[in-house]
C-alpha positions in Angstrom: 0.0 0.0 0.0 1.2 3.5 -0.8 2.1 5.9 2.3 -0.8 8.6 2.8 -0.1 11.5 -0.2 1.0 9.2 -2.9 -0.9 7.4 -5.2 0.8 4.8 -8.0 1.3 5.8 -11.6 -2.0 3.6 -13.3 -0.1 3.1 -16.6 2.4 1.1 -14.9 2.4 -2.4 -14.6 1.4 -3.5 -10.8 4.8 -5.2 -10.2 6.7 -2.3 -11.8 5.2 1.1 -10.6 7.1 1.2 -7.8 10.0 2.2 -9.9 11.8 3.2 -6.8 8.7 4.7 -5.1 5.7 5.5 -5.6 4.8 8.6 -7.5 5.2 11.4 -5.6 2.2 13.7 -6.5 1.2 17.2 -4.9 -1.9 17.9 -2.8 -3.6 19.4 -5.4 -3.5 19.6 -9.4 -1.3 22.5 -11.1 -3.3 24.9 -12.9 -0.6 25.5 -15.3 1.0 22.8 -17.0 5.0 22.9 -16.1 7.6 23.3 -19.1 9.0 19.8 -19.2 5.4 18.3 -19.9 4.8 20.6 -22.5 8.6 19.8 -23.7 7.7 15.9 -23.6 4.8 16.6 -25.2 6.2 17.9 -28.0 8.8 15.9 -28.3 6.6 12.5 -28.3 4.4 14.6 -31.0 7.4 15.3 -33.6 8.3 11.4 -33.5 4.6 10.6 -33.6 4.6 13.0 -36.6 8.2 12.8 -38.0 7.1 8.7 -38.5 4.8 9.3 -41.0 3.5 5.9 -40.4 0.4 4.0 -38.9 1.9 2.6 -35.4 -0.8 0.5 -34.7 0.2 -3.1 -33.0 1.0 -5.5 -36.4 2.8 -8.0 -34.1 0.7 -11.8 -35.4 -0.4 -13.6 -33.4 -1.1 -16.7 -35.7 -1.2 -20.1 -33.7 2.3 -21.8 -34.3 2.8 -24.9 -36.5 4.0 -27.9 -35.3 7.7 -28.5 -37.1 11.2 -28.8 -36.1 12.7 -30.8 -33.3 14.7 -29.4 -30.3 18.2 -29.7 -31.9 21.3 -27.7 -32.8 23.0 -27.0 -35.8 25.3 -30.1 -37.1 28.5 -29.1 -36.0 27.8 -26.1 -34.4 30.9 -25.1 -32.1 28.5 -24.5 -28.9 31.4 -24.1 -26.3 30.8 -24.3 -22.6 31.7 -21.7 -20.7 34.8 -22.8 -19.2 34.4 -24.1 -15.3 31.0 -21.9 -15.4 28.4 -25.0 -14.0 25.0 -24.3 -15.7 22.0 -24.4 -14.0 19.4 -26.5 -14.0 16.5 -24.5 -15.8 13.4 -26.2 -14.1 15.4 -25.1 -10.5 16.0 -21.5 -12.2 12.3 -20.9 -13.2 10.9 -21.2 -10.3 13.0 -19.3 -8.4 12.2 -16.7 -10.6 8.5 -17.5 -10.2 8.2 -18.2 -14.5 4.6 -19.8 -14.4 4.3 -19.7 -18.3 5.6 -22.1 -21.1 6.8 -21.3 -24.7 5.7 -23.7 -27.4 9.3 -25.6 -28.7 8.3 -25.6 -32.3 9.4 -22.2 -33.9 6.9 -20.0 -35.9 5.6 -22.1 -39.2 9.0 -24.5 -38.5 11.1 -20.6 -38.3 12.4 -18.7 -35.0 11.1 -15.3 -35.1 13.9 -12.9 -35.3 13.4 -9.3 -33.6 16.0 -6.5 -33.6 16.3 -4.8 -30.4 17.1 -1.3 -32.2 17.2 2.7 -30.7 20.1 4.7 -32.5 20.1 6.7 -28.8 23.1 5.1 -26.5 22.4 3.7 -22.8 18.4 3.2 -23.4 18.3 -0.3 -22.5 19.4 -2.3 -25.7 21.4 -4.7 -24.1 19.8 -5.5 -20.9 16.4 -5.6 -22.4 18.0 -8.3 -25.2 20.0 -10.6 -22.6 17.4 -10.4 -19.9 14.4 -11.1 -22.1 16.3 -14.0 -24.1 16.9 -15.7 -20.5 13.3 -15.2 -19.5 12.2 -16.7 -22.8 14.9 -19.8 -22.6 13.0 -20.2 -18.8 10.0 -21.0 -20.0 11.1 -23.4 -22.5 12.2 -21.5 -25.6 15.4 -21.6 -27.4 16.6 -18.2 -27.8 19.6 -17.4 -29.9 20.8 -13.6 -28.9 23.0 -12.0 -31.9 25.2 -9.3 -30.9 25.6 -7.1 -32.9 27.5 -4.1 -31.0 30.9 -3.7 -31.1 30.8 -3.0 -27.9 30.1 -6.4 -27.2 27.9 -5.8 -24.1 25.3 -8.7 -24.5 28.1 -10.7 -24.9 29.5 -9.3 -21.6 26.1 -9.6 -20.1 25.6 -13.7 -20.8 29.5 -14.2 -19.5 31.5 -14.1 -21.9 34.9 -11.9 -22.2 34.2 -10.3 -26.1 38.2 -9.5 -26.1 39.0 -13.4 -26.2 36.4 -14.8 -29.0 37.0 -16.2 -32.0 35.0 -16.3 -34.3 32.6 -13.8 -33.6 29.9 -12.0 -35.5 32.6 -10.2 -37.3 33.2 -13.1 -39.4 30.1 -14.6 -39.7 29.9 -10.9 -41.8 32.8 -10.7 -43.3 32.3 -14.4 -44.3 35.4 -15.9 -43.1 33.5 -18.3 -40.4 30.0 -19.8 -40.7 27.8 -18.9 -38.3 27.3 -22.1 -36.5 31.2 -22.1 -35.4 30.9 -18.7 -34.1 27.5 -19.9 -31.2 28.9 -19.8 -27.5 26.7 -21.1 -25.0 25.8 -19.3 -21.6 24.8 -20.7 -18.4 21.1 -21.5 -19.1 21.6 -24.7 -21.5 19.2 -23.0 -24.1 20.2 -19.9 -24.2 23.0 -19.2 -26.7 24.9 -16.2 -28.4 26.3 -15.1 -30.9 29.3 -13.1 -29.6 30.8 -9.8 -31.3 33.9 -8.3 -30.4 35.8 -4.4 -31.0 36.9 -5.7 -34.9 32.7 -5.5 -35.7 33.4 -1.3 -35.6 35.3 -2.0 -38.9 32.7 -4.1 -40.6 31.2 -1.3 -41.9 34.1 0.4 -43.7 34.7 -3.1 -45.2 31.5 -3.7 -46.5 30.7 -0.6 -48.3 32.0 -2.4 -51.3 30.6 -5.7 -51.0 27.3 -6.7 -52.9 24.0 -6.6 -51.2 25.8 -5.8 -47.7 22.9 -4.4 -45.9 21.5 -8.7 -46.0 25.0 -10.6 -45.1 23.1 -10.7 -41.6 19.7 -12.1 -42.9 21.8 -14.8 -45.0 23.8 -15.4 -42.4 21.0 -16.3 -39.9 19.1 -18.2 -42.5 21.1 -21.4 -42.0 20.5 -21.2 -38.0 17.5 -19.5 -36.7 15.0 -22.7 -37.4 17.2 -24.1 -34.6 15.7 -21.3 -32.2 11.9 -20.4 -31.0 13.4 -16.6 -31.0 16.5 -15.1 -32.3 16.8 -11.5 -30.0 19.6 -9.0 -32.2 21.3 -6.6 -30.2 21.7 -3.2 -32.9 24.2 -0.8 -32.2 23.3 3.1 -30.6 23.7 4.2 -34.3 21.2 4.0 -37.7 24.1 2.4 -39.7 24.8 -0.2 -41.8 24.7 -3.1 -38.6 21.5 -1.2 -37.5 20.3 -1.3 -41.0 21.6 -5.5 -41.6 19.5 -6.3 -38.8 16.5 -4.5 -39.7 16.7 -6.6 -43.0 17.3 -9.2 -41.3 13.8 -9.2 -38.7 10.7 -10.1 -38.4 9.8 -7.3 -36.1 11.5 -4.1 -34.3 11.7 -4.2 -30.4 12.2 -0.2 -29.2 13.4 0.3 -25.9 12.8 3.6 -24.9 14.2 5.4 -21.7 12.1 7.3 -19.8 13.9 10.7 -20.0 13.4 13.6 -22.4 16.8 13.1 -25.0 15.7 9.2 -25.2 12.5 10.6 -27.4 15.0 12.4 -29.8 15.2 10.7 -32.9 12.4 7.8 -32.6 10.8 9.5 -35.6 13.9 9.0 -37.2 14.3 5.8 -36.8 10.4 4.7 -37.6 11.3 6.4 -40.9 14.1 3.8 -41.5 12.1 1.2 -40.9 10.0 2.1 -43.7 12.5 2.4 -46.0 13.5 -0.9 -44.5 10.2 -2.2 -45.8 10.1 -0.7 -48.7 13.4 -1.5 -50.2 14.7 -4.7 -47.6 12.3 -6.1 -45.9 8.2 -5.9 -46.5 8.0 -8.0 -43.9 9.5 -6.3 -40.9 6.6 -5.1 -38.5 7.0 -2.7 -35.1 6.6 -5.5 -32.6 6.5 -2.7 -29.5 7.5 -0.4 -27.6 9.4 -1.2 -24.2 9.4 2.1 -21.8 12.6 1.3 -19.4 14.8 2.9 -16.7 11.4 4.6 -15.0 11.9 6.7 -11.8 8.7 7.1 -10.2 10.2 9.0 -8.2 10.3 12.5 -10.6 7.6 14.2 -13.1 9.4 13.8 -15.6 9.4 10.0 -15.9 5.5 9.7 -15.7 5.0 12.5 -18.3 6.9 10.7 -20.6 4.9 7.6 -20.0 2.1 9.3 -20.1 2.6 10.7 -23.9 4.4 7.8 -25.0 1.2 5.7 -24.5 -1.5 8.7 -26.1 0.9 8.7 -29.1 1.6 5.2 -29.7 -1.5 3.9 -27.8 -1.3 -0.2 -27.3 2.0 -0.6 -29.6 3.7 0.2 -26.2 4.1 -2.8 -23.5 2.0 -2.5 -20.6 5.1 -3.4 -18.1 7.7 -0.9 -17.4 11.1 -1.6 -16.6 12.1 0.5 -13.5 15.8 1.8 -12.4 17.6 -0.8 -10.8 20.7 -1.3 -9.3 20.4 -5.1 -9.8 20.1 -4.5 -13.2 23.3 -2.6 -13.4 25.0 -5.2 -11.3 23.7 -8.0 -13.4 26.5 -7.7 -16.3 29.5 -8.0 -13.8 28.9 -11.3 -13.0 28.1 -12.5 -16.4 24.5 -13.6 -15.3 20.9 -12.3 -16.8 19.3 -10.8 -14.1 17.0 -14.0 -14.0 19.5 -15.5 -12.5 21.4 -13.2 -10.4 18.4 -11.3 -8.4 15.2 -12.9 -10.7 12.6 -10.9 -7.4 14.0 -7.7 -7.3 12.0 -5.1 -9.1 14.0 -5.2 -12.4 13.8 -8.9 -12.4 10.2 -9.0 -12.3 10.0 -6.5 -14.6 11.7 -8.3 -16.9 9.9 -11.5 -16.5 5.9 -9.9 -17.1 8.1 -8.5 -20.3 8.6 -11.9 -21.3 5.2 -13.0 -20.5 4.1 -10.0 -22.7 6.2 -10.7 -25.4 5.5 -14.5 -25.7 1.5 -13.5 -25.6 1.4 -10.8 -28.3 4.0 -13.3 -30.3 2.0 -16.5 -30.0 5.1 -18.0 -28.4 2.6 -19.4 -25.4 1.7 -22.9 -24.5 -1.4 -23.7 -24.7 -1.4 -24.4 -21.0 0.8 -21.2 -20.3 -0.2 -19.4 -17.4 1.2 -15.7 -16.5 3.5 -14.1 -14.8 2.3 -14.0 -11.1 
């Protein structure tokens, strides 16, 4: 229960509102709206605008098709992580309280592939990529998470050192390694990468010349990702030719948004790529949502954005918001998802109705899947 003189944000999701705190709110309406609303406002309006584009929800949700079996790719180099022990999922999920189940038999025989894409740095990107591939290889899924950063975060994030692999993405693109060689596994048996190190910041200089370069990624993944139930890509803070190989590449666009006024700078921008994306690369790429992160109830500023966020984009935005956490940030230096390092505290559980979310407007459920409780 909130303290006396504070009152939950209602557009938060019950287990995330807290986002620190309740929301602090005054004892009685302003009669003039302050400058950062109107400032938020504005800014949510330009993207709206600057999109050009009908953001309604397009994510399917056909029922899946019975089709390939849980198995790997024929000699795939999936290396253990040296003395890392991996944990035994069943014990895992329900110590992170994950009550639903993803079917194991891909979309029509095909993982669904979604870029996890925001040309604005520190937004979430990573975390939202490595925390919702371990909440989806929980229930059951086999998630294969591509990163595609140079900065190798993801990579860092699932517990690998990106300054000691080879091969890597980077040669899966360059095409001096098939991609099955370059799959590392994590601890959660499932749950595999595909690991990038710093030489990805040069793939772009060296494929300016090569033929169709903005699909070596989509080619690439087309020998693998019927292995997986989802394939989660990690894009770069940048609307480049990675960004742009992985928009080819997906069936649908993940947009982490941070819940501060810079982080709405530019999403018009980039929901004008993706429809030249679908016009020139890929028809079939789809918005699959919109994932608010990094909320602080605790300031104004954080609920106006959520609050024009949703008017603008209505039900394309997730229902759960992913608060500030300190778990979250401590996550990465131990190599772990946060499903496995603190799956109850706030972030954790944000990140597991995500999942839940994500499976349900995908189609990924069970048939006996229950929710996130």
């Amino acid at each position: 229960m909130a303290p006396a003189g504070q009152s939950i944000d209602p557009s938060v999701s019950r287990e995330t509102g807290g986002g620190g705190g309740a929301v602090n709110q005054q004892s009685e309406d302003r009669p003039v709206e302050d400058e950062a609303a109107i400032a938020v406002r504005e800014a949510v309006s330009r993207a709206a605008a600057q999109a050009g584009v009908d953001v309604s929800r397009e994510t399917s949700t056909d029922a899946l098709a019975p089709g390939t079996e849980a198995t790997f790719p024929p000699g795939a180099v999936v290396e253990a992580l040296g003395d890392t022990p991996r944990v035994d999922i069943e014990s895992a999920a329900r110590s992170a309280r994950v009550t639903f189940r993803i079917h194991g038999d891909g979309v029509n025989g095909y993982g669904r592939i979604l870029a996890v894409a925001n040309q604005k740095g520190g937004v979430g990107k990573s975390t939202t990529a490595v925390n919702l591939g371990a909440y989806l290889a929980l229930a059951g899924a086999r998630v294969l998470v591509v990163d595609l950063d140079p900065q190798g975060n993801a990579s860092t994030g699932l517990g690998l050192d990106h300054r000691e692999i080879e091969p890597s993405i980077y040669d899966v693109l360059t095409g001096e390694a098939p991609p099955a060689t370059a799959i590392r596994a994590t601890t959660v048996s499932n749950l595999h990468v595909l690991p990038s190190t710093i030489d990805l910041a040069g793939a772009e200089v060296e494929l300016v010349s090569v033929m169709s370069r903005e699909a070596r990624l989509g080619r690439a993944l087309e020998s693998i990702h019927h292995h997986y139930d989802t394939v989660l890509i990690d894009c770069p803070p940048s609307l480049g030719l990675l960004t742009v190989n992985a928009l080819a590449a997906a069936d649908e666009l993940l947009i982490p948004i941070q819940c501060e006024y810079y982080a709405l700078e530019g999403l018009g921008q980039l929901l004008r790529n993706v429809e030249l994306v679908r016009a020139n690369l890929n028809p079939e790429l789809r918005i699959g949502g919109i994932v608010l992160t990094m909320y602080d109830g605790r300031t104004r500023l954080a609920e106006q954005v959520v609050a024009e966020v949703r008017k603008h984009f209505s039900d394309l935005v997730y229902q759960t918001v992913v608060p500030r956490s300190v778990r979250l940030s401590e996550a990465p230096g131990y190599g772990l998802p946060i499903a496995l390092y603190d799956p109850l505290s706030r972030g954790g559980i944000a990140y597991r109705d995500l999942a839940f979310e994500l499976a349900e407007r995908s189609g990924l459920l069970a048939p006996t899947g229950e929710g996130a409780s």
